[in-house]
N, C-alpha and C positions, 0 to 999 in steps of 0.2 A: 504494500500500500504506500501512495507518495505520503508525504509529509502532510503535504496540505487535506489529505483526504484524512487522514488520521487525525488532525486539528479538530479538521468538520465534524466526526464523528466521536471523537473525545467531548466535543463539547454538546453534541447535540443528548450524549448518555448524558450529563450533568446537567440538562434543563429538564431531563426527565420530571425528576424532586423527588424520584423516588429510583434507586438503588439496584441494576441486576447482573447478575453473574450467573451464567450458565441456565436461566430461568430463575432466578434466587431473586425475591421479593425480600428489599429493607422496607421495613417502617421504620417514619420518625414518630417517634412520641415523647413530646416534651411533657417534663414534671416537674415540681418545687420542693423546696426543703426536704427534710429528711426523708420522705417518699421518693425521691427523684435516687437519693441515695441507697435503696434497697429493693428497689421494684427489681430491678436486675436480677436479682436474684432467684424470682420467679420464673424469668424470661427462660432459660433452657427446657422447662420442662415442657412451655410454651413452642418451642423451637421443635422439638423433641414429636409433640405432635401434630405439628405441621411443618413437614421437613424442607417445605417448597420458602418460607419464610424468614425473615431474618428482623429482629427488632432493635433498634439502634435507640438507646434514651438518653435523652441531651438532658441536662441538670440547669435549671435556673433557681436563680435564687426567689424568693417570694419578694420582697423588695422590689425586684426588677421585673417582675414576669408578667404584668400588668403591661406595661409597657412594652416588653418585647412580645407579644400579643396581638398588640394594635400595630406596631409597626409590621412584624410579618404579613395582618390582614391587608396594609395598604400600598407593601410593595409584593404581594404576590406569593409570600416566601412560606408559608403557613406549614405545620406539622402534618400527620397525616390526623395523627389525633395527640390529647393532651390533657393534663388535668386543668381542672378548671372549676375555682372556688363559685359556689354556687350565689351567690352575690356577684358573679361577674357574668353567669349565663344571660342574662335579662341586654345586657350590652353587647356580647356577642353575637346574639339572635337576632337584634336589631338591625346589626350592623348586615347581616347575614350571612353569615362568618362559616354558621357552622350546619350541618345538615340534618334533617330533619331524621329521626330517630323509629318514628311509628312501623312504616315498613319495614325497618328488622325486628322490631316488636313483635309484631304479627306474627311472622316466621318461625320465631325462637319462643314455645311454649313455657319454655324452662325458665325463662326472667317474666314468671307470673309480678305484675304492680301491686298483687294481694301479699307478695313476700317482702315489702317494701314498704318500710315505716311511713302511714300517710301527710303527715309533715313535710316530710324529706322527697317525699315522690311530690309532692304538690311543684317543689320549688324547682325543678328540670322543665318545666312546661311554663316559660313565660311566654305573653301572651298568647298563650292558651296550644303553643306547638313545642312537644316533646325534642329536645336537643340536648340531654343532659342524661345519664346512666348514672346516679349514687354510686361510687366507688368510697368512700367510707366518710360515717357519719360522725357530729358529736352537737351538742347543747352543753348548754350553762346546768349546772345547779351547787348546792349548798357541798362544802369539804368541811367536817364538821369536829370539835374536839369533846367527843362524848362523854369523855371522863367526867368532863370540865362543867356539862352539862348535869352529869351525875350528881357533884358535890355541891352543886348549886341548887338541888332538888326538883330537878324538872325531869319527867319518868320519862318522857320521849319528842323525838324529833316536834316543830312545830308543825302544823299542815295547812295554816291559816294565815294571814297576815298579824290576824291578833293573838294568836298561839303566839307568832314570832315577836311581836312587841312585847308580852308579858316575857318570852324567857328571855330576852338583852333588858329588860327591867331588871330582873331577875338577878341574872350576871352581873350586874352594874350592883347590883344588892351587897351583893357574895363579895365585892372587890375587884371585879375587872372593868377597868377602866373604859375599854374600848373593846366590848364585845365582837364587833364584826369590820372587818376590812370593806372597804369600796373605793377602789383604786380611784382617783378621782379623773385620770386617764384612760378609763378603760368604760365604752359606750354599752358594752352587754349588759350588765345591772339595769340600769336605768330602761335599754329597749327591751329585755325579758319583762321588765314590772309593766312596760305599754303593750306589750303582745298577753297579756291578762287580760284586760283589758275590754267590753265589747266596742266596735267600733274599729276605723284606721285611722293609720299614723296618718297615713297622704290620702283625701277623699277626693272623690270625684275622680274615679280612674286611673292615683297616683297624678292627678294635676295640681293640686293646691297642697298647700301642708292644714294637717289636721290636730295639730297641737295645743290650739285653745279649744279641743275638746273636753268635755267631760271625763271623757278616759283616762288622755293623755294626763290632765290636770293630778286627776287621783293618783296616777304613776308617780309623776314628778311629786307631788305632796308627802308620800308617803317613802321616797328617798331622802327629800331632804328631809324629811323629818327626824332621819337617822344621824344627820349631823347637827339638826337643830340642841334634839334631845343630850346631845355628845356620844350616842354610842360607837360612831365612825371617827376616824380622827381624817381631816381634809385634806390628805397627802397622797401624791400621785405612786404609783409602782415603785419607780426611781427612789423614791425620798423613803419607802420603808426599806431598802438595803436587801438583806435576805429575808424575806416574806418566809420562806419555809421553816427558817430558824427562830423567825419572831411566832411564830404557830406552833413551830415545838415546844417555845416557853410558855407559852400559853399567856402571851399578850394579847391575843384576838380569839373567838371559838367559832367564827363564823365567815367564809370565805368563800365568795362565787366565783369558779372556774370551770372548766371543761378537761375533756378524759386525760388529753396529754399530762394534765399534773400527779393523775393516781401515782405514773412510773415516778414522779420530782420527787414526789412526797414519800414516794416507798425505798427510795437511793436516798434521803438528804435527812428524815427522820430517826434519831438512833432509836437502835430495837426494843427498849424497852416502852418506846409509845407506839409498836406496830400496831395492837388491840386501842390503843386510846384513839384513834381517829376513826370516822365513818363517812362517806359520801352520803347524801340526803337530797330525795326531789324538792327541787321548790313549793314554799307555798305560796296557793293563790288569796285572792281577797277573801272569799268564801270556801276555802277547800283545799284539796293538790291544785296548783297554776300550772302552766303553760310555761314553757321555756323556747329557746329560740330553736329552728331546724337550721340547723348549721353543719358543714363538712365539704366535701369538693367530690368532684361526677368528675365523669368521659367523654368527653365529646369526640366526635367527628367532624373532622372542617370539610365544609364542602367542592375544595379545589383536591381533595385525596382522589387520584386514581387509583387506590386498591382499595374500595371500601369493603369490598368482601373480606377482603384480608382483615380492614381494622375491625370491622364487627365482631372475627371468630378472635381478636385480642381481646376487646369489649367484655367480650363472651365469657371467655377464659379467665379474666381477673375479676369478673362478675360471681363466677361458683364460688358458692356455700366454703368449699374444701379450701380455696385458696385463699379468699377471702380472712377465714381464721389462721391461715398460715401467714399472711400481712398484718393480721393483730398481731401473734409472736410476734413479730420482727419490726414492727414500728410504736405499737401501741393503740393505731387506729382501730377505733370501731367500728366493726362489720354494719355494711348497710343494709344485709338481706336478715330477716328476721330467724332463719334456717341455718344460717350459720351460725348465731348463738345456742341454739342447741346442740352443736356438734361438740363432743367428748373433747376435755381441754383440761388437761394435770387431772385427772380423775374426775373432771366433774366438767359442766359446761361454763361458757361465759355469763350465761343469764344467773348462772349461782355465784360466782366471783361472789368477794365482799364487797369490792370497791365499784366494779362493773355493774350491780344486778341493778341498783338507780337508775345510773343511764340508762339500762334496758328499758326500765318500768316509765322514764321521763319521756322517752322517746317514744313514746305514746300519746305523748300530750306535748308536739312542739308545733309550732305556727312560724311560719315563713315572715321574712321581712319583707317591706314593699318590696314589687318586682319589676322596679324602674332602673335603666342603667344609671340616674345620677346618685343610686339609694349610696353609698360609699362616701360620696363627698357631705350629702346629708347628716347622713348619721354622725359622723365626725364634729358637722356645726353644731348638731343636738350633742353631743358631749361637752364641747366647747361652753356651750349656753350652760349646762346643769354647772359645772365645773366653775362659771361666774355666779351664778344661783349660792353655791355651796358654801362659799365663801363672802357674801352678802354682801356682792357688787351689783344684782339683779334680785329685783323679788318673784315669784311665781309669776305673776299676773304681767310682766314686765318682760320676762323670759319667754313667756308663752308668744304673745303677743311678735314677739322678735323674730323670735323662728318661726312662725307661719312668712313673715314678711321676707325674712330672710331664704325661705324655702320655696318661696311664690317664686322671688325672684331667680331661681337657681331652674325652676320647672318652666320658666318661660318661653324655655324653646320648644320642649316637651310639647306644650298646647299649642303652638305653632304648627308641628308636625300632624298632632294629635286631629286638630281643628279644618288638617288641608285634606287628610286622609278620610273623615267624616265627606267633607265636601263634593270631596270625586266619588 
């Protein structure tokens, strides 16, 4: 072959975007943090049976991977598939980034939506078209210091909001200062207590903000009232240092987090407080609450020419089997409800000590708006509580701000919203 033919043809294999040798299919599939770093791991057995295939996973940082997202969608460069925090499906889909899901649905008996926490199945289907497969799950609720709860005389978990005010009453009784953490940087507190809530945050379609609601108000009322009262102290993650070792000592009994912390707390805790701590569902105003469906899906981008091929990966890190073999190895929660029943150190994950909460929570989660600006939102609503907290804004002042402030952020939204009505 001349030189130049060889050019031609080396370059024209490399505009492919997808990878062959001898018939041998790569997929790209880009992932984030610690997942991006152990999926591999799966991949030979994946390989193994599909011999025609090959999975190449590129590592991004979550920091970055927002971004390098958007830019792959606008120069062309896109994965074939990739994880994708389920707060960013709603902008993906928008943009039309990624492909529509149903028709492998169909297909594939075996990924029943009945085996699929309804929360977390909700949140793949922004407006209202399926682009997103659950690859593992998690929500907020209470990391709890039982003991502490013990000696204080309170016989069990709260399950009410007024359960939870009498036992930081309680606590505050007994001698501890500052019952419960609430990072004052961290938005999930505040938007689990508004997903209790009836009503939405953003009304009218995700067009307006809906924060001088009734609901929202009761939300926000009854967080700050955790630092009114004093049993929060108003300091952000940063400014408490080691959060796990200020909860060893038993400076706080009350801490909303999500799964990744079980492994923090079970590495950073010494053993003789293995039994003093317990995970606990939230409570709601009237009862068990609602917590947020939170966790990152599968997508498919709609420029893959092997979708066959990504589907049977889809598929593949979709099963029950391997699914609890990615909890081993990261910590992530299974998103099929059938792999918590699968045999796990003698017993399953739905029995775990730490685990069996989330199981039971993840029955009661409710999705966040499902607008691509919800991200920059949510951020101003932390911002806003965060001046509330520290009594630079009063409720009434705060509410009022973020609707205005949030109107103005959705104003293209209704633009788009209002032209698409019209045609």
């Amino acid at each position: 072959m001349r030189r130049r033919d060889l050019l031609t043809a080396t370059a024209a294999a490399a505009l492919t975007g997808c990878a062959r040798d001898s018939g041998m299919t790569t997929l790209r599939f880009w992932a984030m943090g610690r997942e991006s770093e152990v999926v591999a791991e799966l991949m030979p057995r994946f390989e193994r049976e599909h011999p025609g295939v090959r999975v190449k996973v590129e590592q991004l940082p979550w920091t970055a991977a927002h971004e390098k997202l958007l830019t792959a969608f606008a120069g062309d460069a896109t994965p074939d598939l990739a994880q994708v925090g389920n707060t960013w499906l709603p902008e993906m889909q928008a943009l039309g980034a990624l492909a529509p899901l149903e028709p492998w649905l169909a297909r594939t008996p075996t990924l029943a939506a009945g085996d699929y926490f309804d929360g977390i199945w909700a949140t793949n289907a922004p407006a209202g078209q399926r682009v997103g497969l659950p690859w593992y799950v998690d929500t907020r609720l209470l990391f709890v210091r039982q003991d502490l709860l013990a000696k204080a005389g309170i016989p069990s978990m709260p399950v009410s909001w007024d359960d939870w005010r009498a036992a930081l009453a309680q606590l505050r009784q007994h001698g501890m200062d500052k019952p419960i953490l609430l990072p004052t940087n961290e938005s999930a507190p505040l938007l689990a207590l508004a997903l209790q809530q009836p009503g939405e945050v953003l009304r009218d379609g995700g067009r307006y903000g809906n924060f001088s609601s009734p609901g929202f108000r009761t939300a926000l009322g009854f967080y700050l009232e955790r630092f009114q009262r004093g049993e929060a102290p108003g300091v952000s993650e940063v400014q408490i240092g080691n959060l796990w070792q200020e909860f060893g000592r038993g400076n706080f009994a009350f801490y909303m987090s999500g799964p990744w912390d079980i492994g923090e707390f079970k590495r950073r805790l010494p053993a003789e407080l293995a039994n003093a701590w317990i995970t606990a569902e939230l409570p709601g105003p009237d009862g068990p609450g609602v917590s947020i469906a939170g966790g990152a899906s599968l997508a498919m981008f709609k420029r893959s020419r092997h979708k066959p091929e990504v589907w049977a990966l889809i598929s593949y890190l979709s099963r029950p089997d391997v699914q609890l073999e990615f909890y081993r190895l990261t910590g992530d929660l299974p998103a099929r409800r059938s792999a918590w029943a699968l045999p796990l150190n003698g017993a399953t994950l739905a029995e775990d000590r730490h685990a069996a909460a989330f199981r039971r929570q993840l029955e009661r989660v409710r999705a966040a708006p499902a607008v691509p600006e919800w991200e920059r939102i949510e951020k101003e609503m932390q911002l806003a509580a965060t001046r509330a907290v520290h009594g630079v804004t009063d409720l009434d002042t705060t509410v009022r701000a973020l609707d205005a402030l949030v109107d103005g952020i959705l104003e293209k939204r209704r633009w788009m919203l209002d032209r698409k009505t019209a045609a």
